[in-house]
C-alpha positions in Angstrom: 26.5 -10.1 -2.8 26.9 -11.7 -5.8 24.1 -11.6 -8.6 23.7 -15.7 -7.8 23.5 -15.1 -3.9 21.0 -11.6 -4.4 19.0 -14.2 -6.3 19.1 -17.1 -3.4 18.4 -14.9 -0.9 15.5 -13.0 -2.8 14.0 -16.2 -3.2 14.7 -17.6 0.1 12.8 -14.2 1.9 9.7 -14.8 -0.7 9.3 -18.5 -0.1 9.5 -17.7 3.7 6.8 -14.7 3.5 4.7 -17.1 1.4 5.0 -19.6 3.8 4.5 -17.4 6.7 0.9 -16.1 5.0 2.4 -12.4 4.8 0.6 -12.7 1.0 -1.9 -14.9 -0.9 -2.0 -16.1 -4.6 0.2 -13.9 -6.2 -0.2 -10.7 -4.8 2.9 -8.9 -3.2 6.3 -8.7 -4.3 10.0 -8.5 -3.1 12.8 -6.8 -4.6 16.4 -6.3 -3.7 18.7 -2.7 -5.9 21.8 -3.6 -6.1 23.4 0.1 -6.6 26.5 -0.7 -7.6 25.2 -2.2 -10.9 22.0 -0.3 -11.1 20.3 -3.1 -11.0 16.9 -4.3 -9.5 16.4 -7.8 -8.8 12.3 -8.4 -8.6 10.0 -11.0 -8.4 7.9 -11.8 -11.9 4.5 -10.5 -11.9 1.5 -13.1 -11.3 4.1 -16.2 -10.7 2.9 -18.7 -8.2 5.2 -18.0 -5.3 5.4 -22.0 -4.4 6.9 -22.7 -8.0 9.2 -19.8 -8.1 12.7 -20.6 -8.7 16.0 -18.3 -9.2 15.8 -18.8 -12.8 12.3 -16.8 -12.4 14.2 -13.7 -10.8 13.7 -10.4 -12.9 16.4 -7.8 -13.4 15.5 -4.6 -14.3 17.0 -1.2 -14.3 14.9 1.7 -12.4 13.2 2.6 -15.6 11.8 -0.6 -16.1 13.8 -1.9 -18.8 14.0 -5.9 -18.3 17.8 -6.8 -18.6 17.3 -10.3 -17.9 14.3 -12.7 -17.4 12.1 -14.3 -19.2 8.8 -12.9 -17.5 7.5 -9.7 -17.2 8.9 -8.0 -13.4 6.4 -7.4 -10.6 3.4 -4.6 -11.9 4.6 -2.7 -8.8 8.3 -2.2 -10.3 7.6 1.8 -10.3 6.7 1.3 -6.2 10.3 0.3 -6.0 12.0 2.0 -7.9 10.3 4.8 -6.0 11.3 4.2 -2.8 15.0 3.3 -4.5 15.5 6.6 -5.8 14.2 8.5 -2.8 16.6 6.6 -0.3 20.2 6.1 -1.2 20.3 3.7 2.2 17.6 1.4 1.1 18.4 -1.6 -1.2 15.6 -4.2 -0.2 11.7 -3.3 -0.8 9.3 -6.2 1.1 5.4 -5.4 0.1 3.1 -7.4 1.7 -1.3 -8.1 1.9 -0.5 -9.8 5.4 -4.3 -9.2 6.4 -4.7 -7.5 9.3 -1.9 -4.5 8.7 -4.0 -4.8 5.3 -7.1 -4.1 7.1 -6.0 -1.0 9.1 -5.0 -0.2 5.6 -8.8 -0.4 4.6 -9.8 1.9 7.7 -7.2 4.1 6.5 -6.2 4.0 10.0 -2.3 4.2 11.3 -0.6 1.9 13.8 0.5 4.6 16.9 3.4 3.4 19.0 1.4 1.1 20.9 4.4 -1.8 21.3 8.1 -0.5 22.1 8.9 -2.6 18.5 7.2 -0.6 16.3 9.5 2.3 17.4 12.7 0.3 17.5 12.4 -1.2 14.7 10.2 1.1 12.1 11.0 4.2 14.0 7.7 5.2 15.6 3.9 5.3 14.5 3.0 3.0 10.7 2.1 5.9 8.4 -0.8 5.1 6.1 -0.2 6.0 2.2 -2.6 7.6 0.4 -4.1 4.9 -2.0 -3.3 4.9 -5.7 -4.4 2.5 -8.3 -1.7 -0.3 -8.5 0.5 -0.2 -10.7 1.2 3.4 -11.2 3.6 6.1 -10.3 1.1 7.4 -7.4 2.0 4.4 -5.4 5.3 4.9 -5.1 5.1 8.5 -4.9 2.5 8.4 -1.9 4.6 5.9 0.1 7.7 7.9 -0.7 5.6 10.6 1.3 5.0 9.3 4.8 8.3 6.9 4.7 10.4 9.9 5.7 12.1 8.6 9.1 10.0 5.1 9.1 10.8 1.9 7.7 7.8 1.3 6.9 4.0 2.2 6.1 0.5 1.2 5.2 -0.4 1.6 1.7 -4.3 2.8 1.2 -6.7 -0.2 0.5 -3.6 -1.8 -0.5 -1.2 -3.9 1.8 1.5 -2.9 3.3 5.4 -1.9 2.4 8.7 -2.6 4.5 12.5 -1.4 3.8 15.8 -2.1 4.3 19.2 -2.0 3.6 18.9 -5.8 3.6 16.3 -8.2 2.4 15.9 -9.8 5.9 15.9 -6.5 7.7 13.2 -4.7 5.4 11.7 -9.2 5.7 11.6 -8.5 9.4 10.0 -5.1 9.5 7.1 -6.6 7.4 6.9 -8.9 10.0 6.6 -6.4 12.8 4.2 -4.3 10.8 1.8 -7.5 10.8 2.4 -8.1 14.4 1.8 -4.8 15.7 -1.4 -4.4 13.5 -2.6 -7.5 14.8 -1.6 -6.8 18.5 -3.5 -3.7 18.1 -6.6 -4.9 16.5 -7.2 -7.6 19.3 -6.4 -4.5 21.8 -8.7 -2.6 20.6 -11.3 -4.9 21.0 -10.5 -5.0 25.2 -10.8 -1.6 25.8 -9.1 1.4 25.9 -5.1 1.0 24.5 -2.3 3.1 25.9 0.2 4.8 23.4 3.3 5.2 24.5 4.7 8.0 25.8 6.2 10.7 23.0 9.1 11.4 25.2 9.6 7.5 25.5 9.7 7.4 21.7 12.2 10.4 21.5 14.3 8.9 23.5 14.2 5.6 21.8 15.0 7.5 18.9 17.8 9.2 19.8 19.6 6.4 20.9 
């Protein structure tokens, strides 16, 4: 893509996670590494999402040295980059507070396989990432941790975080995280829940 259409689309994905409640105020943020240039496109930090334009796009390199923008990037830039430098096949970072994968993030409790999507599309169970004050290296580095063969986790008393090589493919994952979490809670609440089979899984996997 070109810088213009990274832009577009960056803003098209937040606009649509705003809309679709996956964050509130200004909390969350989006990001999309284009490798080839070494550079990360980012959303500004504490911008109201509903005024957001293009022109409010931050590029940055993995350092966090602001190569154009006229705000400061997203306080999570060092999640990011994080997750950029650990996985050459990633190049889209969705972080959400979507509430109730927020709240099994405040039980510090994982999602198990509990719905044949969460396998498919995040590669089994939703790790949960030790918490870290915001902001700093140690919440990248946790999430780096438990991302190994996932697409995405639960970040401590934190929200949670999606991947991708695409911005609407780590968009969708964020999607499924909430789903599942939700899905689960209400489950929960009935009774007893079934986790699917670990062979199932493994064979899901292997595909």
């Amino acid at each position: 893509m070109t810088p213009a259409e990274i832009r577009a689309e960056l803003i098209r994905v937040t606009r649509q996670a705003y809309g679709e409640k996956m964050f509130a105020a200004t909390s969350g943020n989006l990001s999309y590494y284009d490798r080839a240039a070494g550079r990360m496109y980012i959303t500004p930090s504490s911008y109201p999402y509903d005024r957001m334009t293009e022109a409010d796009v931050m590029v940055i390199d993995l350092d966090g040295n602001v190569l154009e923008g006229a705000h400061r990037p997203s306080s999570e830039w060092r999640l990011h980059a994080a997750v950029y430098r650990a996985d050459a096949s990633v190049c889209a970072v969705v972080h959400t507070h979507s509430p109730y994968a927020t709240a099994f993030a405040i039980n510090n409790l994982p999602i198990p396989p509990v719905l044949y999507e969460i396998v498919y599309f995040l590669g089994g169970e939703i790790p949960v990432a030790e918490g870290a004050i915001p902001g700093t290296d140690a919440v990248g580095e946790n999430c780096v941790k438990v991302l190994k063969d996932r697409y995405g986790c639960l970040m401590g008393n934190h929200g949670a975080l999606a991947v991708g090589d695409t911005l609407a493919r780590a968009y969708t994952r964020a999607v499924y995280i909430e789903d599942a979490a939700k899905a689960y809670s209400l489950a929960l609440g009935h009774g007893p829940v079934r986790v699917i089979d670990p062979r199932d899984v493994d064979r899901i996997l292997k595909k």
